[in-house]
N, C-alpha and C positions, 0 to 999 in steps of 0.2 A: 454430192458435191459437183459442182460445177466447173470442168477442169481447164474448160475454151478458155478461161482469162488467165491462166498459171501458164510462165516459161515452159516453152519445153525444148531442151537441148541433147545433147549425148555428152554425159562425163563419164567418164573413169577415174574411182578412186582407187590408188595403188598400191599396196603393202609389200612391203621384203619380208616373204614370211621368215620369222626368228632370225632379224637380221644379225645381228653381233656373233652368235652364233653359227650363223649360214657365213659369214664374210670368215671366220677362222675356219671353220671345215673345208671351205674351197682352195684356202692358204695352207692345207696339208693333204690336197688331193682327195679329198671325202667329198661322199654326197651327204649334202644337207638334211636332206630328210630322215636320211639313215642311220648318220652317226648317232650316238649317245657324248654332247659335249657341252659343257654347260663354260660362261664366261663369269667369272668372278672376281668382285674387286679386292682390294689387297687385304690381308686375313691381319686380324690384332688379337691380341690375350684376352679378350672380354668375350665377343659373340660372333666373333667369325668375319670370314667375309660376306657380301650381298652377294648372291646369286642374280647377275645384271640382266642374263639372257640365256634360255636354256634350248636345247636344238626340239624339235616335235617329238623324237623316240623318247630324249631324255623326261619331254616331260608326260609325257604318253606313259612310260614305263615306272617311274621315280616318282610321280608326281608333283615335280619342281617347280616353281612358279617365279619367274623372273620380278624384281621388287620385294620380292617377301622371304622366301628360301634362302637361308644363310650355311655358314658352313658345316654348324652342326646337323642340319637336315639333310648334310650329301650322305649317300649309301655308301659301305664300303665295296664295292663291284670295283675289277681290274680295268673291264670294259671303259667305266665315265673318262674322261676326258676334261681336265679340269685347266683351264687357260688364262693370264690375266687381259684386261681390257687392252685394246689399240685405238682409243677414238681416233687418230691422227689418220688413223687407215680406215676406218668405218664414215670420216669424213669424205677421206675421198672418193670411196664407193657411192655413197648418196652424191657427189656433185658426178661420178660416169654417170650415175646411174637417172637422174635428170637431165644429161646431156644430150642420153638417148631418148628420153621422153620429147625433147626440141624437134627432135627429126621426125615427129609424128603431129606437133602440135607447135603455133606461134609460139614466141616467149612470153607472151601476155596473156597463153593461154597455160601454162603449166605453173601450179601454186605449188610448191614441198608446203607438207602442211606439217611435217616433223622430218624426222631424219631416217626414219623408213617409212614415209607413208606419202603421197601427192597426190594432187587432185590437176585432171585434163579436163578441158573445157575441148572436148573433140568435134563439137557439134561443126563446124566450118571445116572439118579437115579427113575425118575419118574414110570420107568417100573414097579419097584419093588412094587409100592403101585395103582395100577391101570391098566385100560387097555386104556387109552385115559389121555395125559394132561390135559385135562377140567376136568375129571373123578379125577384127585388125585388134583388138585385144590379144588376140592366140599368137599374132603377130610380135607383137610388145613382149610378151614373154618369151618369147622362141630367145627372141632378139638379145636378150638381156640374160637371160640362160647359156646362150652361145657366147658371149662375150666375157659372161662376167662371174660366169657357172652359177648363178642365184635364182631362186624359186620366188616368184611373185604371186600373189593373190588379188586380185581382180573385183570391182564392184562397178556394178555399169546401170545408171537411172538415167530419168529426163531430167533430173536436177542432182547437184551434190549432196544434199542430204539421203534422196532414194541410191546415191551410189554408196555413202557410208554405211547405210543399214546391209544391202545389199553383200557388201566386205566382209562384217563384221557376223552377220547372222547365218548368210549362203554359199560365200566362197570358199571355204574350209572345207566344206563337207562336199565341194562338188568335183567332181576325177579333172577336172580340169583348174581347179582352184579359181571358178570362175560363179559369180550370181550375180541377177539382173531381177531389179524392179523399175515397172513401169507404174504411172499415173492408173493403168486399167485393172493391174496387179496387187493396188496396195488393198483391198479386203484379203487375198490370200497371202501376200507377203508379211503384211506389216501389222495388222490387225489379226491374227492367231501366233504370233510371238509370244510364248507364255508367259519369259518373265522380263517384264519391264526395265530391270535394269539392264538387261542386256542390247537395249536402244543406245546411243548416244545419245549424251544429253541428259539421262536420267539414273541418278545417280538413287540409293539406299534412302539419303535422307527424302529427297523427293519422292520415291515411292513410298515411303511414310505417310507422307502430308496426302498424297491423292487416295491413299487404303483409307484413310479418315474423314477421308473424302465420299466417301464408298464407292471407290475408284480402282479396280484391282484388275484389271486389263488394259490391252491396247485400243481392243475395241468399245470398252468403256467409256475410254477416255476421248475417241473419234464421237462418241453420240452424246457427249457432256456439255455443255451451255458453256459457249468460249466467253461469254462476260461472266459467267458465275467462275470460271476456272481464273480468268484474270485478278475479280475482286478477293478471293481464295489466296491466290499464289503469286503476284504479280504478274510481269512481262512473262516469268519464264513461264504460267499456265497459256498463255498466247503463245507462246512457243513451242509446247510440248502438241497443245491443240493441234498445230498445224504439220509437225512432224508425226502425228496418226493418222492425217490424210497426205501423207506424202508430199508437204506443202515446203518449198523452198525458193524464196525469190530471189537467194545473193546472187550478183554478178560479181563475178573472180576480176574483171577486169575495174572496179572499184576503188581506191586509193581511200580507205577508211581509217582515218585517224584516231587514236585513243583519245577519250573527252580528259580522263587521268592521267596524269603520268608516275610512274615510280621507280627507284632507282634502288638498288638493293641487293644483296648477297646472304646463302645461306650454305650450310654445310653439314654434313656427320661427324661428327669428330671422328680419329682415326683409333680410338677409345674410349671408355668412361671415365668421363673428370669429375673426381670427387674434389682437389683441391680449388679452394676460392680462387687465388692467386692463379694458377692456370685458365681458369672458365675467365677469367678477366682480363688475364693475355689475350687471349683469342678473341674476347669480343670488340676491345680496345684495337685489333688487327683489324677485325673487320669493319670498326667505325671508318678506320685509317684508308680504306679500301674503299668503303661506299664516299666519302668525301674526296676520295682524285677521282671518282667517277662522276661526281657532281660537276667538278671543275675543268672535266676533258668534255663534259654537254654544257658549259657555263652557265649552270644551273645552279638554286642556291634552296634549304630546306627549309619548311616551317615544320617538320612533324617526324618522328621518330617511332619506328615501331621496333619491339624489341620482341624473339620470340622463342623461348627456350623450352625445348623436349628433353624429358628426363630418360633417362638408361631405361635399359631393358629391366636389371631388378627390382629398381623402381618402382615402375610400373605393377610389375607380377606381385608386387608386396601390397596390394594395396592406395599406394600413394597416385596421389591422379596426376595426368599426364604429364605438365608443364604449365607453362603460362604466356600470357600475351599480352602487352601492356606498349601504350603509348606518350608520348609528351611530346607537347606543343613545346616553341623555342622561336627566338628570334630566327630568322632567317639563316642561314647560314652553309658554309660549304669549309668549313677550317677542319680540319683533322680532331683538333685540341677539344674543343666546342661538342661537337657527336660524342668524342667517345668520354668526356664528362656524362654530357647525356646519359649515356647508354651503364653507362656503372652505377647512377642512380640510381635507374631503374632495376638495373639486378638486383641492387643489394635491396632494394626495398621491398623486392618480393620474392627471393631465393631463400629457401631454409633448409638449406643443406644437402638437398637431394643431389646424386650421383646425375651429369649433364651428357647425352649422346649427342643434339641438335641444337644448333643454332642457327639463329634467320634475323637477320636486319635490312628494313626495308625505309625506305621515305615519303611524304606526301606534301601536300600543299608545296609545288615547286614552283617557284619562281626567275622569271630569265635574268640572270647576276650585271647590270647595268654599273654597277658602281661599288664600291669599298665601304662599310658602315664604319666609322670610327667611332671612339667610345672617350670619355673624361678620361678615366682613372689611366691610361696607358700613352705615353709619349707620343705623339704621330711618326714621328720617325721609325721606334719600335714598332709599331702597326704595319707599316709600310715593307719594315725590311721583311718579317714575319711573312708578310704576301708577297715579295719579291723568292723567298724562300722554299714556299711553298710550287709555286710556279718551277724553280731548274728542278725541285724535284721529282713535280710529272715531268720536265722536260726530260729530263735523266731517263725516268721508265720509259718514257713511251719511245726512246731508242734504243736502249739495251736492254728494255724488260724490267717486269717489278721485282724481279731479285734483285737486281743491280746497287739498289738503297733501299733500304729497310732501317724499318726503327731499333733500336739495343733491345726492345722488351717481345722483336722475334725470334730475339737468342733465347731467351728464357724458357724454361722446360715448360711444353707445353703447347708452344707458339705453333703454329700452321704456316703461316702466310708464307713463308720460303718455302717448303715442298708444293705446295699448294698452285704456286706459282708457277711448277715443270707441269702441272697436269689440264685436262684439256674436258671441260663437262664434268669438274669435279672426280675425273677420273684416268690414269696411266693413257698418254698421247702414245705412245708407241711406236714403232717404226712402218710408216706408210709404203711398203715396200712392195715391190710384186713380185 
């Protein structure tokens, strides 16, 4: 491979290792690395709370796995340390904690690419604070350690794909929490990775498709025919191609717009709803919800996705997972309209199963230019109905969406009012130092 016509810059991709957990350890004077503390969201009578974030010992020791580990899977040990969520304070750890990346790097150079993780475009700047990238990396951590007592994990390439591998495969394992691939490097970094899913990018299902491929490495997939891998796999076999030779040509400083758009809300219940009447509370909240958020982008729908996960016994019984179904619909952004929609669709494919997920999403959006009126309904009713609708986003969006709520999120069942104090689906907490 020919690497003279390939970008070549200095980035760093940057991890909070086990941030949510590292951000409560440091909030009781413990070292991160050390303590055994896991963060959890709020426990119900069904199947515990999620285990959100667990500290390195905890999960070194326990074998805990943040997203998956719930509360039956905690050990009884005196030791664990068991806490609930603060996003409000893990928020504003990630905006210190980019603040300090500014004072290394332009604004147009520092992307959060999540809420523990960013990517630096160092290449213009790194000289200034060191005499080697690795050298103003140890910097950045010192920096952010001192300040903020947090451990950070380090991935340093000539492009940001070589820095995300770099993070994710080499940083862990090295006494400085620090790994670096270069364009000269990617046979021995990136091409003896044993197992593929552990790239970015490639997920279980994809290494499927490439094993039947007869595609069972990294370096398989580097000496694989990129038009037979595209006609195979689409765009993403061009994409996988070029990430086994360390191929990345984004520029961060890009303003790349989405070709789709879509607007939508989903959630865990904070239980398993067996009753109909509840699972249609909730959904009916959250048509109610994705339609003020239609009208606060004055946006309007043609397409409705509905997507319901069943409980956990459910599941283990047998019964498959859930379902996904959509309908088309005029246009629209009315409250009344969606969650019609959205009750149709349940009832026409629910049969009874105990519900833990729900997800309502929208497509085919259109910019809302004007009022559709209809025969059968008065125009003056029409009008007042959207006059209506209007004070009450105006209503939320100054005192919040508790402030007016529908009568049916009184009803046993209903979310959208607790729902409404929490922040990422989960306990805001007190951002406090």
């Amino acid at each position: 491979m020919d690497y003279s016509k390939e970008p070549h810059g200095v980035f760093f991709l940057i991890d909070n290792k086990s941030f949510y957990a590292s951000v409560e350890a440091t909030m009781r004077g413990l070292n991160p690395l050390k303590e055994l503390l896991v963060v959890m969201s709020e426990a119900d009578n069904t199947n515990g709370g999620l285990v959100l974030a667990t500290s390195p010992m905890a999960k070194k020791i326990f074998h805990l796995q943040a997203n998956v580990s719930r509360q039956r899977n905690l050990p009884q040990d005196p030791r664990l340390i068991v806490v609930p969520p603060r996003m409000n304070l893990y928020i504003k750890r990630n905006l210190q904690i980019n603040n300090i990346f500014r004072e290394f790097a332009a604004e147009c150079d520092v992307w959060p690419y999540s809420i523990d993780e960013s990517i630096l475009d160092m290449t213009k700047s790194w000289h200034l604070f060191g005499n080697s990238p690795r050298e103003v990396a140890r910097l950045i951590q010192k920096t952010i350690r001192k300040r903020l007592g947090l451990y950070t994990t380090v991935g340093i390439g000539d492009n940001p794909v070589q820095a995300k591998i770099a993070l994710d495969i080499y940083a862990k394992h090295d006494p400085e929490l620090m790994g670096e691939i270069h364009y000269e490097t990617v046979p021995e970094k990136i091409w003896t990775i044993k197992n593929m899913t552990d790239v970015w990018s490639i997920a279980k299902r994809t290494e499927k498709r490439l094993n039947r491929l007869g595609i069972h490495s990294m370096k398989e997939l580097a000496f694989t025919n990129p038009f037979y891998l595209k006609q195979e796999l689409g765009l993403i076999g061009e994409q996988i191609f070029a990430i086994a030779w360390g191929i990345d040509r984004t520029r961060l400083s890009d303003n790349i717009a989405p070709k789709n758009h879509s607007i939508g809300n989903s959630q865990v219940l904070p239980r398993d709803y067996f009753q109909k009447s509840e699972i249609e509370t909730v959904i009916k909240e959250m048509g109610q919800q994705v339609a003020s958020r239609l009208r606060h982008h004055h946006k309007q729908t043609g397409c409705l996705y509905l997507s319901v996960t069943y409980a956990y016994a459910a599941r283990v019984e047998g019964e498959r997972g859930g379902f996904s179904v959509a309908s088309n619909l005029n246009h629209t952004d009315n409250d009344r309209d969606i969650a019609e929609v959205l009750i149709a669709l349940f009832e026409n494919y629910w049969q009874g199963q105990p519900v833990r997920n729900l997800a309502v999403y929208t497509s085919k959006l259109v910019n809302k230019e004007a009022q559709q009126l209809n025969f059968f309904t008065p125009v003056k009713q029409q009008c007042q109905a959207e006059d209506k609708l209007s004070i009450i986003d105006e209503i939320r969006a100054r005192y919040g969406f508790e402030s007016i709520v529908y009568a049916n999120s009184l009803l046993k069942g209903g979310t959208a009012i607790h729902r409404a104090t929490l922040v990422g689906g989960h306990n805001g907490g007190n951002a406090y130092e």
